[in-house]
Structures are given as structure tokens and as C-alpha cells.
N, C-alpha and C positions, 0 to 999 in steps of 0.2 A: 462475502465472496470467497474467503481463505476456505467457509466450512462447505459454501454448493463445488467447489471442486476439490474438494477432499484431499486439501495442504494444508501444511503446519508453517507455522510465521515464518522458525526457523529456515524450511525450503523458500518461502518465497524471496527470504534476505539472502541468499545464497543466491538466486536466481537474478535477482536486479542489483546483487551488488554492494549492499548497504549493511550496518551491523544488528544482528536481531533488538537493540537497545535502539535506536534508531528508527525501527520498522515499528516499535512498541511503544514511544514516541507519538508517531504518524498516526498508529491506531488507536489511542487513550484519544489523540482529538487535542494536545498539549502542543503540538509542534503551532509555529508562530507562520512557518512558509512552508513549500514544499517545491523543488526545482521542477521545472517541465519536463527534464529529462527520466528524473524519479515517476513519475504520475505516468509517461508512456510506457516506461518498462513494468509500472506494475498493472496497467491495465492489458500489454502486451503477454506478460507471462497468464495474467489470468483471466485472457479474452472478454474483459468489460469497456465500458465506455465511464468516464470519470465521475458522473452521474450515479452510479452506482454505485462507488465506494466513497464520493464527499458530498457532504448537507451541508448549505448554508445556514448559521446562526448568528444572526444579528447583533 
């Protein structure tokens, strides 16, 4: 989603709040939770639904 709207991690940690170590984290797929206020602001800054940026894995 960061590359169909033409952002860098950096702007989107900046945007929701959080530290680009954190956002990189989120994106590796390593983080253990993620808060529902994290998942609104980033489907908010980059107009998706959560579906789109998380896969379930068994």
C-alpha cells in the first residue's frame, strides 16, 4: 500500500505517530499485536481497509 500511494515508511511513521523502527516492526510481520488505534490511523493516512495491509497466517 506504502508503494500504490507513492510513501515512504518514514512519512507514514511521521503521519500515525509511531517510530520508523516500529512501523518496520509492523511491516517484517514480527510484531506479536498491533493496537486498533495503530491499524486506524494507518489505514486512515493511506485510505485502505485492514484487509489489505494484514494476512492471516496460521
Amino acid at each position: 500500500m506504502l508503494a500504490k500511494r507513492k510513501m515512504k515508511s518514514k512519512e507514514l511513521a511521521e503521519h500515525i505517530g509511531i517510530t520508523t523502527a516500529n512501523l518496520s516492526i509492523l511491516k517484517s510481520g514480527k510484531a506479536k499485536a498491533i493496537r486498533f488505534s495503530t491499524l486506524e490511523a494507518i489505514c486512515k493516512v493511506l485510505e485502505c481497509q485492514p484487509s489489505d495491509i494484514l494476512e492471516y497466517q496460521p
